[in-house]
C-alpha positions in Angstrom: 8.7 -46.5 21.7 7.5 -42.8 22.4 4.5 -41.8 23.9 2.5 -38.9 24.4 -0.7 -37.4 25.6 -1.7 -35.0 23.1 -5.3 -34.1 24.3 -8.0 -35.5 26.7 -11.7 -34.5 26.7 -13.4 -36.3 30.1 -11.9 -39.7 30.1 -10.9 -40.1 25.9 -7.7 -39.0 25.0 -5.5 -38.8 22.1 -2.2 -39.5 22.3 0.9 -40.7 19.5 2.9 -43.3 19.5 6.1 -43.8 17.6 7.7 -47.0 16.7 10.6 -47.2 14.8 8.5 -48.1 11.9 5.6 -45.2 12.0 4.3 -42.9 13.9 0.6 -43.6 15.0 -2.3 -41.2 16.5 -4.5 -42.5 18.9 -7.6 -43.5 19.0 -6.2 -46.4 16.4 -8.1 -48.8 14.5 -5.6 -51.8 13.7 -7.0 -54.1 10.5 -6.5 -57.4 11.1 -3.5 -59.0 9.1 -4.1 -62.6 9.8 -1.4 -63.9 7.3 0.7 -61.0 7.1 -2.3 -59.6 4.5 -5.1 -58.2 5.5 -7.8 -59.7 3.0 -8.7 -59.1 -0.2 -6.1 -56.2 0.4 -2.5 -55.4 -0.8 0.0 -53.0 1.2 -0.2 -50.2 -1.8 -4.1 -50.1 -0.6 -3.1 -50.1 3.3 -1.0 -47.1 2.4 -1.3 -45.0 -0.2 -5.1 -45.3 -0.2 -6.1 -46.0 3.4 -2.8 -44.4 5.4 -2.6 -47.3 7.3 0.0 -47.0 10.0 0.0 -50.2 11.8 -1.3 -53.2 11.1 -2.0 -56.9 13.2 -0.6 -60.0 12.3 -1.1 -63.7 14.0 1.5 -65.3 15.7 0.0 -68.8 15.7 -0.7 -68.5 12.1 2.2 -67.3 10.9 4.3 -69.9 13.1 2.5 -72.7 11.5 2.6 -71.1 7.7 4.9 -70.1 6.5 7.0 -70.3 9.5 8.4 -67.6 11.7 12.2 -68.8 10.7 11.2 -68.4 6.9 9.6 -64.6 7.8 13.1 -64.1 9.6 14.5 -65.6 6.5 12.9 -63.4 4.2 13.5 -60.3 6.7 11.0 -60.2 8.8 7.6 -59.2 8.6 8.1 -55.5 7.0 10.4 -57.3 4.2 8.7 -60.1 3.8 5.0 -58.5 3.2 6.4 -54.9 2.0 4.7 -53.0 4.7 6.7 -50.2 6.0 4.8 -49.4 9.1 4.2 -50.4 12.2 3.0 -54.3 13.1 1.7 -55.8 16.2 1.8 -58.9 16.7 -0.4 -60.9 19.3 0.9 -64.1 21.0 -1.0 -66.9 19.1 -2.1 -67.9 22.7 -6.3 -67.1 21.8 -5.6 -69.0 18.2 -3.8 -71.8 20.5 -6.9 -71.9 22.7 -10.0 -71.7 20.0 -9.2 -73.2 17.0 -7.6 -76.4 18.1 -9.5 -79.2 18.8 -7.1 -80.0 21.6 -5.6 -77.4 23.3 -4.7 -77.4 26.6 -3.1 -75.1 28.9 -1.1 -75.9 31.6 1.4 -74.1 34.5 4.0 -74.1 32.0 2.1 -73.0 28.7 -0.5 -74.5 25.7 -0.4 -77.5 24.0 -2.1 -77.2 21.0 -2.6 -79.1 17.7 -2.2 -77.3 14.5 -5.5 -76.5 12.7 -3.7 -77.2 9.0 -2.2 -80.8 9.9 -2.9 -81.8 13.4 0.7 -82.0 14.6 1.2 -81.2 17.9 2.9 -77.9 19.3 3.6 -76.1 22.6 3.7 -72.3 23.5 5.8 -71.0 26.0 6.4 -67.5 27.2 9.3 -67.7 26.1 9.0 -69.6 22.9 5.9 -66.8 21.7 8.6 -64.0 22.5 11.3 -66.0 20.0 8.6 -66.3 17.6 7.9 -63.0 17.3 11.6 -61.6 17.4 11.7 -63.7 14.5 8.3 -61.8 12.7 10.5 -58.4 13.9 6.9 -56.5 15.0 6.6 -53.6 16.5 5.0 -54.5 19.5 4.7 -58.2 20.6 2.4 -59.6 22.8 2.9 -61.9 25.5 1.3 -65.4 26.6 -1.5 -65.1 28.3 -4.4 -67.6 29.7 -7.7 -67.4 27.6 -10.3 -68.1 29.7 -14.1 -68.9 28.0 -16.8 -67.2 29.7 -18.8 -68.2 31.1 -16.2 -69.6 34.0 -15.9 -70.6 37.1 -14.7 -68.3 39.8 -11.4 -70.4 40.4 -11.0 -71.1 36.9 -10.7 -67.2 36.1 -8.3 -67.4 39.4 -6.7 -70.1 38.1 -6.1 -67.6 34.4 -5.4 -64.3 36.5 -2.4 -66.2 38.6 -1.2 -68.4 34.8 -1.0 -65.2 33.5 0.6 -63.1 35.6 3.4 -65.4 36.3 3.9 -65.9 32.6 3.9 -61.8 32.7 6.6 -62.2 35.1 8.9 -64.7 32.8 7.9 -62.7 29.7 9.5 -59.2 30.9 12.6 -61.1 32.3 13.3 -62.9 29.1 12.5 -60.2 26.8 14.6 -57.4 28.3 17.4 -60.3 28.9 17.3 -60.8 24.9 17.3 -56.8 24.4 20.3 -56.7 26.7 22.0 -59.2 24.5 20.9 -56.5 21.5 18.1 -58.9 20.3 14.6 -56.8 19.9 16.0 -53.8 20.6 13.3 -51.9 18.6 10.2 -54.1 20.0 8.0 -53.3 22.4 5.8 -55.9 24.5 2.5 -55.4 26.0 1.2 -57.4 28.8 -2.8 -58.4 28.9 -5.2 -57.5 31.8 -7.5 -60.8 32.1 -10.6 -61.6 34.6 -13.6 -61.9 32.9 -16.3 -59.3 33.9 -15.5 -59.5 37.7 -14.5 -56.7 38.6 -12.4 -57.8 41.7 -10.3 -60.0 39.6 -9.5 -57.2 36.9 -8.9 -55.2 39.9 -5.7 -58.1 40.9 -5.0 -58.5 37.5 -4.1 -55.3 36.5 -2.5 -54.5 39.4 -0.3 -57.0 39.5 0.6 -56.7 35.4 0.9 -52.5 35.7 3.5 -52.9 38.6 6.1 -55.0 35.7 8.0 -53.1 33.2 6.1 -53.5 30.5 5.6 -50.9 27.2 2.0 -50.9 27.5 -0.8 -52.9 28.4 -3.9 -54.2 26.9 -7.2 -55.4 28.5 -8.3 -58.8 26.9 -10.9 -61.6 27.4 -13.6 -59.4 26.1 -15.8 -59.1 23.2 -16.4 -63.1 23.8 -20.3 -63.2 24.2 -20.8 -61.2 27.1 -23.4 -58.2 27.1 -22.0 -54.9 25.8 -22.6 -52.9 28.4 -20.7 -55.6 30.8 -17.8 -55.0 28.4 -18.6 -51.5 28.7 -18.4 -51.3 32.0 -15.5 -54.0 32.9 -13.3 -51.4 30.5 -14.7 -48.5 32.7 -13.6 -50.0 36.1 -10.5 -51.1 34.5 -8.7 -48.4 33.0 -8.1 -46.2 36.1 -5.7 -49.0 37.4 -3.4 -49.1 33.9 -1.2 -46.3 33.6 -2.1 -43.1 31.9 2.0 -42.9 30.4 1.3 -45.7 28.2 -0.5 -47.1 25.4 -4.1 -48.5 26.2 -5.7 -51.4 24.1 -8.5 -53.1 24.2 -8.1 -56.1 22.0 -10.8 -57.7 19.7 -13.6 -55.1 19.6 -15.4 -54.0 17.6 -18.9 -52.6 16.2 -18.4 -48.6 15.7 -20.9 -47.9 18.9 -18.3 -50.1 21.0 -15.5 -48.0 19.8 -16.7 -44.5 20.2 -18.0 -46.3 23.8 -14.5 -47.7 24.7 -12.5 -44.1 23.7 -15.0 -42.6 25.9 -13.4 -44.7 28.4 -9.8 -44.2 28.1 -9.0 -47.0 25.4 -6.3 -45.9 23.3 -5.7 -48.9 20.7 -8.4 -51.4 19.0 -8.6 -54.1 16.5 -11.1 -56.1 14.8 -11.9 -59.0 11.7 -15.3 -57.1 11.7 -15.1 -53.9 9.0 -13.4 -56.7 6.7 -15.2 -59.8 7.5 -18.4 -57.9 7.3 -17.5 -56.3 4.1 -17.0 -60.1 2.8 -20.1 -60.8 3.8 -22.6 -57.6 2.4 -22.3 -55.8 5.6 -21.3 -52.1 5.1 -20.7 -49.3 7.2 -22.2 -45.8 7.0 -22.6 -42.9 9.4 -26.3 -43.5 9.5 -25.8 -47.6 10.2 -25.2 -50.5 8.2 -26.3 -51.7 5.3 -26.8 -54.9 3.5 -26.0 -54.7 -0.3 -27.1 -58.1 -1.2 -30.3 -56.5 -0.7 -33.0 -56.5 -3.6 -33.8 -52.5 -2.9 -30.2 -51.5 -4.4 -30.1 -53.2 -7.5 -31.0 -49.7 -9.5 -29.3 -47.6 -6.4 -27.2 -44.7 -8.2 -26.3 -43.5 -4.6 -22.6 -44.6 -3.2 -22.9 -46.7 -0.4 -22.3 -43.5 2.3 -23.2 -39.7 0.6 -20.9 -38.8 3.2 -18.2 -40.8 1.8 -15.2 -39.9 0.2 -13.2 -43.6 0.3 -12.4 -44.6 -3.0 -15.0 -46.6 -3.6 -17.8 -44.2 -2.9 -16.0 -41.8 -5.3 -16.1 -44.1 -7.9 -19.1 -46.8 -7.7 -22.8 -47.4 -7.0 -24.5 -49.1 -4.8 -26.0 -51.0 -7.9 -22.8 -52.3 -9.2 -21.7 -53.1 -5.7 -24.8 -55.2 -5.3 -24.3 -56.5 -8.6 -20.7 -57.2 -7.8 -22.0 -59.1 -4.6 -24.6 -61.0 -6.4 -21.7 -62.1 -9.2 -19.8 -63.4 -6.7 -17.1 -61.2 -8.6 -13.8 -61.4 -6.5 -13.2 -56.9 -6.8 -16.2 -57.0 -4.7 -14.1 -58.4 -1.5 -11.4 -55.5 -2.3 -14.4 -52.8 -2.7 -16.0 -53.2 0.2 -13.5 -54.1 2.5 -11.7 -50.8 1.1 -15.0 -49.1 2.8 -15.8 -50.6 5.6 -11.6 -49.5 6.7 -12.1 -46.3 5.5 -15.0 -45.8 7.1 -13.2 -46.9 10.4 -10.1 -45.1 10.1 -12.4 -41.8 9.1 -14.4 -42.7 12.4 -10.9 -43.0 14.9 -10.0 -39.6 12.9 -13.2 -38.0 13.7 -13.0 -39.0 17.4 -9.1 -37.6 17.4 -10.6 -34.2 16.1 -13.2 -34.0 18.8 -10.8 -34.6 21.9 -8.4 -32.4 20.6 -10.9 -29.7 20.3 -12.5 -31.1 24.0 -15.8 -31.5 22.1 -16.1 -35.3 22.6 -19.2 -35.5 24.7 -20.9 -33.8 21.5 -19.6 -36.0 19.1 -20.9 -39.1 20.7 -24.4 -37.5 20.6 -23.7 -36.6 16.8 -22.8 -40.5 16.0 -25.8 -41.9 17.9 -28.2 -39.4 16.3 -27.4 -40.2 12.9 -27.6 -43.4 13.6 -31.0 -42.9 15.2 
């Protein structure tokens, strides 16, 4: 991996990062790729109409269906799905923890039962790292401990020491495999945990920056807590990660937690929301959301955003979008969710723009007041 600092403006910066798949300017917005498809989506619409350079995919899921060894099988991810560009991958260890009904982490890693046919499985440092050399992504995460807030204070202890040792067995094992000339093109991120205390992000991330690592990512947030607790956990954190590497804040978010989060250093984001929301009527403009299924646009002529130039607000109403909605029409799913990415990826352009040009401070004013 290279990286660069292109441009800062305060505390937002934009930097690129090349992979040997793409190369990607930051601030990113990643669209979730649960399967190896993000949905209601194929890869001609992640990039020849969206320009998508990098995309997530789920380790748990795609362990359990169709099977990492198949992926390998069929030549790894990019072969296998026909995306050309960059993938992360995270370590399956928040899938592990929240959609099991028994899950169960212990010193060594989780136990877990699958979610399609109850059988029983156990992630590993190590094993997540096979996994994923298997998928062939572009940057790997690693096992980390999920902790549900709210916690106890030594159960968030209890997660900062689980995961910092794992950190410490993850980098060993990964550049031990890259020595033996296996992943020599991955990169690996380790993940900042603590909750909101700030003391404990504080020992985490200064035990996780101090490993070799490619770059680091804060998680644990975006889980129920107050905004501006995420808001300000991300401020007191980021000064302790280092500024030579990527910065990613993982799950989040709404647009206001974005433009919030690059005003605070954050580098890399992803989120189920511009697709899940699309799914569900939710759209995003730059004056706020809107909910098609609502009765006011069944005669709308407008496109869902004037300001739009996606290619569905190039091409359809609001009206027929509504109508689509109210069908329960399957193009609807690919329409929407179309916008709501564009409207994302035009949004982490925008903000790119502004810090090159050291105009950031006025751009967030600009967003909030046309939201206003």
């Amino acid at each position: 991996m290279q990286f660069q600092i292109d441009a800062t403006s305060g505390q937002a910066r934009a930097t690129t990062i090349k992979t040997a798949h793409s190369t990607i300017q930051t601030p990113v917005f990643m669209p979730v790729g649960t399967v190896g498809s993000v949905k209601a989506l194929d890869m001609n619409d992640m990039t020849e109409i969206l320009g998508t350079q990098i995309i997530l995919a789920n380790t748990y899921h795609m362990y359990l269906r169709p099977g990492d060894e198949t992926v390998a099988k069929m030549g790894k991810l990019h072969n296998f799905t026909t995306y050309p560009n960059s993938f992360l991958t995270d370590s399956g260890g928040f899938q592990a923890f929240s959609l099991s009904d028994i899950s169960k982490a212990d010193e060594n890693g989780i136990e877990f039962r699958s979610h399609i046919d109850g059988s029983k499985h156990y992630f590993t440092p190590e094993k997540v790292i096979d996994i994923q050399h298997n998928l062939g992504s572009d940057i790997m995460m690693i096992l980390d401990d999920l902790v549900a807030l709210p916690a106890t204070q030594e159960r968030i202890k209890l997660s900062i020491d689980r995961t910092t040792q794992w950190a410490k067995q993850s980098i060993k094992y990964f550049r031990q495999k890259q020595a033996e000339g296996i992943g020599v093109e991955q990169n690996i991120f380790a993940i900042i945990q603590g909750g909101t205390d700030k003391a404990f992000r504080t020992k985490s991330a200064t035990q996780l920056c101090a490993l070799d690592y490619d770059g680091f990512a804060i998680g644990g947030l975006s889980v129920g807590e107050a905004n501006q607790d995420m808001y300000d956990t991300v401020e007191h954190t980021v000064p302790y990660m280092p500024e030579e590497k990527p910065r990613y804040l993982m799950g989040v978010g709404t647009p206001e937690d974005l433009v919030e989060n690059v005003e605070r250093g954050i580098d890399m984001f992803d989120c189920v929301m511009p697709t899940r929301n699309a799914r569900n009527g939710t759209l995003f403009t730059n004056f706020g959301r809107i909910n098609i299924r609502g009765a006011k646009f069944k005669q709308d002529s407008e496109p869902i955003d004037p300001e739009c130039d996606c290619y569905t607000c190039k091409r359809y109403t609001r009206s027929y979008l509504h109508h689509l909605f109210r069908a329960k029409e399957l193009t609807y799913f690919r329409l929407s969710s179309l916008h709501n990415l564009h409207y994302y990826f035009t949004l982490m352009k925008q903000m790119r723009e502004a810090i090159l040009e050291d105009r950031f401070s006025e751009f967030k004013e600009e967003f909030y007041a046309k939201r206003a």
